[in-house]
VOVEXKOL-910446 format. One record per residue (C-alpha): x, y negated, z negated; residue in one letter. Coordinates in steps of 0.5 Angstrom, whole numbers, plus 2048, in hexadecimal, padded with zeros to 3 digits. Layout:
XYZA;...
This chain:
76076B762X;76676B75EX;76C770761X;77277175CX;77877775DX;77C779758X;784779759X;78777F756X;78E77F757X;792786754X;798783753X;79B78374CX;79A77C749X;7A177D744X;7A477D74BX;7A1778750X;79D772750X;798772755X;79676A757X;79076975BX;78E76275FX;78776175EX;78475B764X;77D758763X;77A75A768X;773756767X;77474E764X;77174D75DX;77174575AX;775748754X;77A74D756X;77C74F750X;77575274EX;774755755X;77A75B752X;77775C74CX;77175E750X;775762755X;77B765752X;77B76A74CX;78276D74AX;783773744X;78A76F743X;789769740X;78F764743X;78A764749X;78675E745X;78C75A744X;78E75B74CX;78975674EX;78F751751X;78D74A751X;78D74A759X;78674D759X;78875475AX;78875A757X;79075E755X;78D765752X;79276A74FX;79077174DX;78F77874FX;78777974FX;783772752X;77C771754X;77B76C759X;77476A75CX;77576A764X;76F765766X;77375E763X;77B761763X;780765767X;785769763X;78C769766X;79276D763X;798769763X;79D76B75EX;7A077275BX;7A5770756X;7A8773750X;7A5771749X;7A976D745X;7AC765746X;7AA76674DX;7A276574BX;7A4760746X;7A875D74CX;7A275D750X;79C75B74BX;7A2754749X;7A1753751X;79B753751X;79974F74DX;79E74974FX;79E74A756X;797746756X;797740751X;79073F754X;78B741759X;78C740760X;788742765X;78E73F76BX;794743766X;796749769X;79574F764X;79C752760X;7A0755764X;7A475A760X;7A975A764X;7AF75D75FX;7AA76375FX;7AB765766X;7AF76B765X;7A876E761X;7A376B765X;79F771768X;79F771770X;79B776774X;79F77877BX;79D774782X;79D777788X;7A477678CX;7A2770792X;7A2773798X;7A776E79BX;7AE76A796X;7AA764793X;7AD75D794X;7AF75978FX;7A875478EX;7A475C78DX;79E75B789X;79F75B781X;79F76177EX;7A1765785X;7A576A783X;7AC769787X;7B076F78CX;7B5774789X;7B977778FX;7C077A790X;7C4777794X;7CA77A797X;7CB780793X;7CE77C78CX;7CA77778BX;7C2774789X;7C176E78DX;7BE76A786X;7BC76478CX;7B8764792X;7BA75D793X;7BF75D797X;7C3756799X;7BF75079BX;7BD7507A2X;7BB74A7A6X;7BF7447A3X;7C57477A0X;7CA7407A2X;7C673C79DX;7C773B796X;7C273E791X;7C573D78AX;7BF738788X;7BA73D784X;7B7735782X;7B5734789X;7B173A78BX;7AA73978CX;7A573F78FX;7A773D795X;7AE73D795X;7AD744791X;7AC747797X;7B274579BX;7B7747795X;7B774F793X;7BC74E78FX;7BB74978AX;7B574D787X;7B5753783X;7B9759786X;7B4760788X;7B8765783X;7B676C781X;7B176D77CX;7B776E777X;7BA767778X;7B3763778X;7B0767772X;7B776476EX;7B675D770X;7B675B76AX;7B9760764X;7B976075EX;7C176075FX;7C0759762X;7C375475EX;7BC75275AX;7B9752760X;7B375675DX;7AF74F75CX;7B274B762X;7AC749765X;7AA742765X;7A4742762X;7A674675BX;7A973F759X;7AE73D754X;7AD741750X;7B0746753X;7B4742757X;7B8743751X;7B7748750X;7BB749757X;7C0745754X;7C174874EX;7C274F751X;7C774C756X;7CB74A751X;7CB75074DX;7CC755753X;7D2757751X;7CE75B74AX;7CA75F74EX;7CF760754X;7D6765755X;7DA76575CX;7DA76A761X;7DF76A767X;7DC76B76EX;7E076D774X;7E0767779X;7E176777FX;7E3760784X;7E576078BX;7E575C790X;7E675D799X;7E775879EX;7E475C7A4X;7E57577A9X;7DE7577ACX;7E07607ADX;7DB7667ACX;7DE76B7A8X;7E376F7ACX;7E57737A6X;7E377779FX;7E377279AX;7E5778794X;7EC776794X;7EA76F792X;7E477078EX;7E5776789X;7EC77978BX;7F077B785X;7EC779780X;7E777B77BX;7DF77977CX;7DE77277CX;7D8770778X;7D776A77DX;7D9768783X;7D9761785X;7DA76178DX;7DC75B791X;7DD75A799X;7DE75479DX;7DF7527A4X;7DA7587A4X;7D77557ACX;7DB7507AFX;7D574F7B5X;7D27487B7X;7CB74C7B6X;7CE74E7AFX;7D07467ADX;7CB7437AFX;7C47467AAX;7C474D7AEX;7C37547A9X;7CA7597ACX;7CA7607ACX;7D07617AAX;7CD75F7A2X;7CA7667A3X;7D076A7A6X;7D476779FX;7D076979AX;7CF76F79DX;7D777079DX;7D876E796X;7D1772793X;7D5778797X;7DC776794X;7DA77678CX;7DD77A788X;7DA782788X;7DA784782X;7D478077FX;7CD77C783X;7CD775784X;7C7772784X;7C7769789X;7C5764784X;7C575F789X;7C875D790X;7CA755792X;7CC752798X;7CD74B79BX;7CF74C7A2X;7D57517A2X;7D675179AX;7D4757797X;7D3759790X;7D176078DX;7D0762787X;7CF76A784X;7CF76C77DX;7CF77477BX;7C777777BX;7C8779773X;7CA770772X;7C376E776X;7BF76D770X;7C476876DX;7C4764773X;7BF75E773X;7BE756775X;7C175777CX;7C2751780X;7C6750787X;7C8749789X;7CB746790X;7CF740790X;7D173D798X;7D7739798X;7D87387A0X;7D77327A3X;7D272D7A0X;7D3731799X;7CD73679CX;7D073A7A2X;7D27427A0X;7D87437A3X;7DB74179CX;7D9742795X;7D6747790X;7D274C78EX;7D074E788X;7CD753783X;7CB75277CX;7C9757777X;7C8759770X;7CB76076DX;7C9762767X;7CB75B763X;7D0759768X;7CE75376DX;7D2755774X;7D3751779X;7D6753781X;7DA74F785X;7DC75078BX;7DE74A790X;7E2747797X;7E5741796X;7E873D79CX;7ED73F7A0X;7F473C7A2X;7FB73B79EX;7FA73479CX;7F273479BX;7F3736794X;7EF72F791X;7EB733796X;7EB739792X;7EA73678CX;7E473278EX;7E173878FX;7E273B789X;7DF735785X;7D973578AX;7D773D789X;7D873C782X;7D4735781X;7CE737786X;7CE73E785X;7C873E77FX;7C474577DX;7BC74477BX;7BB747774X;7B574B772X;7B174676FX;7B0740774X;7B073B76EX;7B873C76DX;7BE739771X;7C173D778X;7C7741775X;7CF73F778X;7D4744779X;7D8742774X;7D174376FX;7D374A76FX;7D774F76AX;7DC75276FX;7DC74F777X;7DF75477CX;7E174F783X;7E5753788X;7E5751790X;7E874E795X;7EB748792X;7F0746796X;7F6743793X;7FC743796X;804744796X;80773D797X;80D73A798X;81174179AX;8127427A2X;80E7497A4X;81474D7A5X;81774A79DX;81074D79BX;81175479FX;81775579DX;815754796X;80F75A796X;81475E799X;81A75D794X;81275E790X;81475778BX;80D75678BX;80E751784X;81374E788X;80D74C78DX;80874B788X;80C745786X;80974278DX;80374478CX;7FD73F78DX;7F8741789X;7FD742783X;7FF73C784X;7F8739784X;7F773C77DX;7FC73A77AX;7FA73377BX;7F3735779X;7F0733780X;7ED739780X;7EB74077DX;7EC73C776X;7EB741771X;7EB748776X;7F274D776X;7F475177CX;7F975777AX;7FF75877DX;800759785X;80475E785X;80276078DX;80475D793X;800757797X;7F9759799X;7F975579FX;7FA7547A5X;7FB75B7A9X;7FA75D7AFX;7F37607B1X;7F47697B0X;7FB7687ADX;8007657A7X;8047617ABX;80475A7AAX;8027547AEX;8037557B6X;7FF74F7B9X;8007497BBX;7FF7467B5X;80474C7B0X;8007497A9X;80574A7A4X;80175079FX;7FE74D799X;7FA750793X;7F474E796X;7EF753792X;7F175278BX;7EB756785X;7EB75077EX;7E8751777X;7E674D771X;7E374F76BX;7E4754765X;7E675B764X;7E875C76BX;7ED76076DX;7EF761774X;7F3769775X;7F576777CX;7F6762782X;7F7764789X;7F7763790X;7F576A794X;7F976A79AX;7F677079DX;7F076C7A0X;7F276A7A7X;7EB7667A9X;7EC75F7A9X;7F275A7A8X;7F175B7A1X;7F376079CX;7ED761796X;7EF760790X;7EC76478AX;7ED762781X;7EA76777DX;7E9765775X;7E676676FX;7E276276CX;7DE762766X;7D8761765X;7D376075FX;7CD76575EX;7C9765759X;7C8769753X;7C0769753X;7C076A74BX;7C576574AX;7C176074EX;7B976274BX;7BD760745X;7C0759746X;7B975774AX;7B6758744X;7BA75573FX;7B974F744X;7B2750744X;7B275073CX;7B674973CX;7B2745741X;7AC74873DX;7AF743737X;7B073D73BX;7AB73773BX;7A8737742X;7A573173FX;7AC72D740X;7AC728745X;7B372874AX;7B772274BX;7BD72074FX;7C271B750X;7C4719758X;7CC716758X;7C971275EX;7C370F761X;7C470A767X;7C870D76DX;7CA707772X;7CD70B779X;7D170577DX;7D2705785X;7CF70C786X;7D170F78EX;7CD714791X;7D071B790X;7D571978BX;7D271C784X;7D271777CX;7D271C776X;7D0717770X;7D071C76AX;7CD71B763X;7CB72075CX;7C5722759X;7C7724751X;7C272874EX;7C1727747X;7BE72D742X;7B972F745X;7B873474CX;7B6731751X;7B4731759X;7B572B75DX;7B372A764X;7B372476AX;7AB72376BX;7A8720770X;7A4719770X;79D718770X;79B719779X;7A371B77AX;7A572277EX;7AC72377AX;7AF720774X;7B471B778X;7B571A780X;7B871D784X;7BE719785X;7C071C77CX;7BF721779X;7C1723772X;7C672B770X;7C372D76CX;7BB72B76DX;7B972F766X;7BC733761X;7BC73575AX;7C0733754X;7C273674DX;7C2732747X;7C872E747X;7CA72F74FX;7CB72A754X;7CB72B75CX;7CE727762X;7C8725767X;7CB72276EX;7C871D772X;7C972077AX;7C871977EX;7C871B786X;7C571878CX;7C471D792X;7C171C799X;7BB71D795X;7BB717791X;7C0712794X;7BA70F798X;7B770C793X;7BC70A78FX;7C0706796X;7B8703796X;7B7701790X;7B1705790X;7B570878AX;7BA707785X;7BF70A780X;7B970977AX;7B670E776X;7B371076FX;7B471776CX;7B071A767X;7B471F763X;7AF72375EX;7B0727758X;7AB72C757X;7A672B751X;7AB725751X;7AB71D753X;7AE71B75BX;7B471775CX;7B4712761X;7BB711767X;7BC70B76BX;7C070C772X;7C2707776X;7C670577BX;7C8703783X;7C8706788X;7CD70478EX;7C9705795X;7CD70979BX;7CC70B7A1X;7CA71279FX;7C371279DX;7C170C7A2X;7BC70D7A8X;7C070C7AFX;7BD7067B2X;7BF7037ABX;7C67047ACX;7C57027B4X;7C36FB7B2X;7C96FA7ABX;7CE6F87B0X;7D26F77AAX;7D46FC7A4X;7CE6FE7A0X;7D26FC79AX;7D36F579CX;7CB6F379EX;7C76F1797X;7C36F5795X;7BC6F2797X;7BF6F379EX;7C16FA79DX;7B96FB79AX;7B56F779FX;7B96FC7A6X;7B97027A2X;7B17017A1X;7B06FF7A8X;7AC7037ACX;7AF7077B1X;7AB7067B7X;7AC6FE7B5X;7B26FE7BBX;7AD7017C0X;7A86FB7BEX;7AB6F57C1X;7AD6F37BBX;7B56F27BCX;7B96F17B6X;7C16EE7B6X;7C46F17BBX;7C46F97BAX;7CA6FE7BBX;7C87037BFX;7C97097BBX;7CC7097B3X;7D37067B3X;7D470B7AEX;7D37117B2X;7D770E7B7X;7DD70D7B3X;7DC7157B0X;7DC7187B7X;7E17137BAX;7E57157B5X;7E471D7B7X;7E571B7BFX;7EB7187BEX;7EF71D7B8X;7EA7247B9X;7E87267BFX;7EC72C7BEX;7EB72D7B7X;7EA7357B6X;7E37367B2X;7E172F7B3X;7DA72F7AFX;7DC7367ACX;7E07347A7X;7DE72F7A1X;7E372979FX;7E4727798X;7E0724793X;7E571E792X;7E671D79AX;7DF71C79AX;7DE717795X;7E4713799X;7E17137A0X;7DA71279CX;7DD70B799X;7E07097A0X;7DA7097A4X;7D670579EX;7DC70179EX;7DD7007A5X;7E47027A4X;7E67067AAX;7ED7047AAX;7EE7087A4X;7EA70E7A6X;7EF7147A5X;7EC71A7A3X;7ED7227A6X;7E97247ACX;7E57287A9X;7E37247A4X;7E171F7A9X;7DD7247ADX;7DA7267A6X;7D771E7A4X;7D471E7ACX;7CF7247AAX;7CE7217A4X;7CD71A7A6X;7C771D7ABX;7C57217A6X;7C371B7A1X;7C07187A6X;7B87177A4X;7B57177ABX;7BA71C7AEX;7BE71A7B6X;7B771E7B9X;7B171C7B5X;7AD7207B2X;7A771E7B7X;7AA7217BCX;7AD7277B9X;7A772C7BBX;7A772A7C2X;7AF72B7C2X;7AD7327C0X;7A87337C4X;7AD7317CBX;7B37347C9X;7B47397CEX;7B37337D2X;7B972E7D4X;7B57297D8X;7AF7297D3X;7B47287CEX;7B67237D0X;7AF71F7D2X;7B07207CAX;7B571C7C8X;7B37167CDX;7AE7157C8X;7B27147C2X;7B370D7BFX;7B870A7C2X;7BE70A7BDX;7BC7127BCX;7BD7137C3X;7C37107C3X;7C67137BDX;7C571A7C1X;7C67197C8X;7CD7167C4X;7CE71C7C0X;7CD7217C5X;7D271E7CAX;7D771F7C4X;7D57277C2X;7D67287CBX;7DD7257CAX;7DF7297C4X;7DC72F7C9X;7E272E7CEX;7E772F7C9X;7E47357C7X;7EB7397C9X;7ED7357C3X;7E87357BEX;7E573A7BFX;7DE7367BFX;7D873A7C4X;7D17387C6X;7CD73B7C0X;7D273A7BAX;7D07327BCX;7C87347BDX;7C87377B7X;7CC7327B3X;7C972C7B6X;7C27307B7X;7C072F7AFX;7C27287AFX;7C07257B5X;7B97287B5X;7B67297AEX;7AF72B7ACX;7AA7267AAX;7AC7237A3X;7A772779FX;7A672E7A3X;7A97347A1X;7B07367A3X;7B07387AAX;7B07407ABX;7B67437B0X;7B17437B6X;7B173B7B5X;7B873A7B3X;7B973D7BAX;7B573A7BDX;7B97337BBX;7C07377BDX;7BD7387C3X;7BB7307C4X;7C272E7C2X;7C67347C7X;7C27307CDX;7C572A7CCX;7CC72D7CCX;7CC7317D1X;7C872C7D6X;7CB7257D7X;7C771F7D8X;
């Protein structure tokens, strides 16, 4: 029996659209006749609803709909007027044809009309991988502030680099809380994506070119439907020195100044702990936030977008309730710039936002320390500006840079010195207050004016004295041993348009750490949008693209189609870059894949950007990226591979281009298996390259098979030059294997070793210590193998199993360990000197000594342990 219902809805039609989605519940051979069967509306634009996709848009105010073969869900409330006509001109390009697999409509530029009915608030906070749909927790935090986020810092692996939203599979999803979407307020989640948001109404892939341009086009006429407002920001920066709050934070945070309407809140040093540094949560997270949600301005609520943290870089982020609903597209990024170019103990963090039309984006750094490591400084600098990369909305489009931003906010611990002045020259100077005098000497001044760094970036006018270094709970300078000169450690830089800052200080009443906070207050205009405005340009470019001919093919020209990279070294990055200029049509191009391949190119290239969109008459610069990494020297040493490659570039509704790389790559050490280098008694630079390709691919169990090759070395020679090297001038190197080297010197002593040049091996401690771990590191079957690594687990609290363990080895892996632990328990007795202690080895050496098997999933903290407490036996124990 047929069952109907009738729909009757008692708003005035003259006021409101009611748009219902009607979903076939029974499948009919022909979809279409299976509506005209079931739905009847008094309203006759129901009849031209039906979307090529199958399903059923119905506007109207009185609809009947029969409930054995349709669902009826309402779905919008909107005004009448160019909204409908919006919806009906969406529905009817969004799906070109029919397709079961193609995801319906989503209207997202409709979110601030769709109807929600209220959810029950959870029991419990959600986490950030919640059900879709699940409605996050709105709570009060600290009696001024509403916490947007309940994703807290990330726990577990908080040292390594996760700056690569490429690379994340679903496992590695749930390792990595900050690399997906922030859990924020209702507020923020419904505005995701706004009407105000830069054309991002019609953003998502599947709405194709069309409104592609249209996205284009309302960029570039944003400036007809937006005005500037200022905003009240507020940017401060504190060094804590690994202390709790000891004190109230208001005469930092909201003294003598009006209601900010952001706050952008940093720390560092936030835990100075060995549990801290290596991958263990801090308490004192909790502690900060609480002090700085206590210390926001009282005369307005704030609510938490969102909290960061790499290790003890913290980064906070509140905006004024009222502003909530403006916020959207939140993402928060880490950059580890410590040893290995991954360890958190230096680096940044990062949170980008969209505000009204304003794209936002929140530095906040700890650079190297130490006067003369400011080509240190500046290398960091360069890394968190090239690593640190945001997903977008849409999967298809290009992570987004910090410098892809309208205004950038950095502020932090930078670490810039005052040089070639004596301590008491510079004191005597701050207390005669001639800081433009000082600020002549100052590093980071120096460095900007030669563009080494902050090329672009203003600093206001220091006007305060040093914030660095005091002793603890006074203001007294320096009184240790070492009597640091004070510098301008913590520095607040800005870059972008309609940015004014109203003040720039230090707070000299804050006694916590060594460090003084520092705090800017700015206004900074943003573009909001006038919503009549911008219904009116999107319509005007909805009309003109109605006249255009879709018909027409899209062509462009390529500046360049053969690419030859010479004498590629592993880890040292070629750039070869070319144009693609559009001619009059729009277009869409894209790298593709080849017929049974996984990705567009190897893994050793990669092209920036891999697609985009052309206007008529415009062009783009495309880089092709060469970098042979740990993951892919193996191959290339072996001749398994080579620098060749075919890519497909694709114009959407257009014809493919073809480009040819080519190149050679020069073997190393680097990437080579360890009884390959033990049987190349002479550098690997000088061997013919079927030699190098014949060792690489022999077998590891080969020596233990009686098959005996020319006279092998006992270990690599290369590993004894690098840890001869470090015996001889580094013993007593403070903060080996803590802090990085630099790029150039690892380039040097990578060449030295290929080249078997150690008389010229020259190159600082750090970046010696810094070519050992990442020659360990590169190495494809790891000094413990992989076969054995569940076994070491299991026997780690054991020393004599441990050790019955490593017997088993092949001969030339055993070596290499038993040499390199004899050379960490030397290190172990200049501990006095360098500071150097049984659990900072095992954890350094722990993850590359004993690596989990080439295809698992990365080890969680019990494993990690596990491995640290395998290497701390063996220094702790001698042989």
């Amino acid at each position: 029996m047929d069952q109907s219902v009738a729909i009757q809805e008692t708003l005035a039609e003259g006021e409101y659209c009611i748009i219902y989605k009607v979903c076939c519940v029974r499948e009919t051979a022909d979809r279409a006749a299976s509506w005209d069967l079931c739905v009847t509306a008094q309203n006759e634009v129901a009849r031209n609803m039906l979307s090529p996709d199958g399903e059923l848009y119905i506007l109207g105010s009185d609809v009947t709909v029969q409930l054995d073969t349709a669902e009826l869900s309402l779905l919008f409330q909107l005004p009448f007027g160019s909204h409908t006509r919006i919806f009906l001109q969406e529905v009817a390009r969004a799906c070109p044809g029919f397709d079961s697999a193609t995801p319906d409509p989503e209207f997202l530029w409709l979110s601030r009309y769709r109807c929600t009915r209220p959810e029950p608030e959870p029991p419990t906070p959600l986490c950030w991988n919640s059900p879709p749909g699940t409605a996050p927790r709105f709570a009060r935090i600290g009696g001024g502030a509403s916490d947007f986020d309940d994703s807290r810092s990330d726990k577990g692996d908080l040292l390594m680099d996760r700056s690569s939203c490429a690379q994340d599979t679903p496992d590695s999803l749930l390792t990595r809380q900050n690399k997906s979407k922030c859990e924020i307020t209702d507020m923020v989640r419904s505005s995701t994506i706004m009407v105000s948001d830069k054309a991002h109404i019609l953003s998502m892939q599947k709405f194709g070119l069309r409104d592609t341009i249209v996205k284009s086009r309302l960029v570039q006429k944003e400036e007809d439907y937006t005005y500037i407002q200022n905003f009240r920001f507020f940017v401060g920066t504190y060094n804590v020195n690994g202390q709790s709050p000891k004190e109230g934070l208001r005469p930092w945070l909201s003294h003598g100044i009006p209601a900010p309407d952001v706050y952008c809140v940093g720390f560092q040093e936030l835990d100075l702990s060995k549990e801290a540094f290596f991958f263990h949560d801090t308490p004192k997270e909790e502690e900060w936030f609480k002090a700085v949600s206590e210390g926001l301005h009282p005369d307005a609520k704030y609510a938490k977008v969102k909290l960061i943290r790499l290790v003890g870089i913290m980064l906070l982020l509140y905006v004024k309730q009222e502003h909530a609903a403006h916020i959207s597209e939140v993402e928060a990024e880490t950059v580890g710039t410590g040893i290995m170019g991954r360890m958190g103990n230096k680096g940044g963090v990062a949170i980008r936002f969209q505000f009204h039309n304003t794209s936002i984006c929140v530095v906040n750094s700890h650079l190297a320390a130490h006067t003369e490591e400011y080509e240190r400084r500046n290398q960091d600098y360069k890394d968190i500006c090239s690593r640190m990369q945001f997903c977008q909305i849409d999967p298809g489009l290009p992570p987004l840079t910090i410098s892809k931003h309208d205004v950038i906010l950095w502020l932090g611990d930078l670490n810039y010195r005052i040089e070639e002045l004596d301590v008491e020259t510079v004191k005597n100077l701050i207390e005669e207050k001639d800081f433009q005098t000082l600020y002549a000497y100052d590093q980071l001044k120096t460095q900007m004016a030669t563009k080494a760094v902050f090329e672009g970036f203003i600093e206001g006018e220091l006007t305060f004295q040093p914030t660095y270094k005091y002793d603890t709970g006074s203001d007294d300078w320096d009184t240790s041993e070492k009597c640091r000169a004070p510098a301008w450690c913590d520095r607040v830089l800005w870059k972008g348009k309609n940015i004014t800052q109203l003040s720039y200080q230090s707070h000299m009443g804050l006694k916590t750490s060594d460090h003084k906070p520092v705090s800017s207050v700015f206004d900074i205009g943003v573009r909001v949008v006038n919503e009549e405005h911008y219904r009116k340009t999107l319509e005007e470019i909805v009309r003109s693209l109605d006249k255009m001919e879709n018909a027409s093919i899209p062509s462009v020209s390529l500046s360049k189609r053969e690419f030859c990279f010479q004498n590629v070294k592993y880890m040292q990055l070629q750039v070869q870059s070319f144009t693609i200029h559009n001619g009059q049509v729009p277009c869409q191009f894209e790298f593709i894949n080849k017929p049974d391949e996984k990705s567009y190119c190897k893994q050793w290239l990669n092209a920036n950007p891999s697609r985009g969109f052309l206007l008529p008459d415009s062009a783009v610069e495309i880089e092709l990226e060469l970098f042979v990494n740990k993951t892919t020297a193996t191959k290339l040493n072996s001749g398994e591979d080579k620098i060749e490659d075919i890519l497909v570039l694709h114009l959407d509704r257009g014809k493919d281009y073809f480009l040819s790389v080519s190149g050679n790559y020069l073997p190393s050490c680097f990437g080579s298996p360890i009884h390959t280098l033990c049987y190349m008694r002479e550098p690997i630079l000088d061997l013919p390259l079927e030699t190098i390709r014949e060792l690489t691919l022999m077998p590891l169990q080969t020596e233990d098979d009686g098959v005996q090759l020319e006279n092998p070395l006992g270990i690599p020679k290369e590993l004894w030059m690098m840890v001869d090297y470090l015996y001889q001038n580094a013993i007593q190197q403070e903060d080996l294997f803590q802090q990085p080297g630099l790029r150039s010197e690892f380039e040097h002593i990578r060449d030295c070793l290929d080249t078997g040049m150690i008389e010229s091996l020259s190159a600082s401690n750090h970046s010696i210590a810094e070519a050992l771990l990442l020659f360990l590191e590169s190495l494809p079957e790891p000094v413990i193998c992989y076969s054995t690594y569940h076994n070491c687990l299991e026997c780690s609290g054991n020393y004599t199993a441990s050790k019955k363990v490593i017997s088993t080895l092949p001969t030339f892996h055993q070596n290499v360990f038993n040499y390199l632990m004899a050379f960490l328990r030397e290190l172990l007795k200049k501990s006095a000197k360098n500071h150097l202690d049984e659990n900072i080895l095992a954890s350094v050496f722990g993850s590359l000594l004993l690596r989990n098997p080439a295809g698992h999933q990365k080890p969680d903290m019990a494993e990690k342990k596990k491995a640290q407490e395998f290497i701390h036996l063996f220094l702790c124990n001698s042989p």
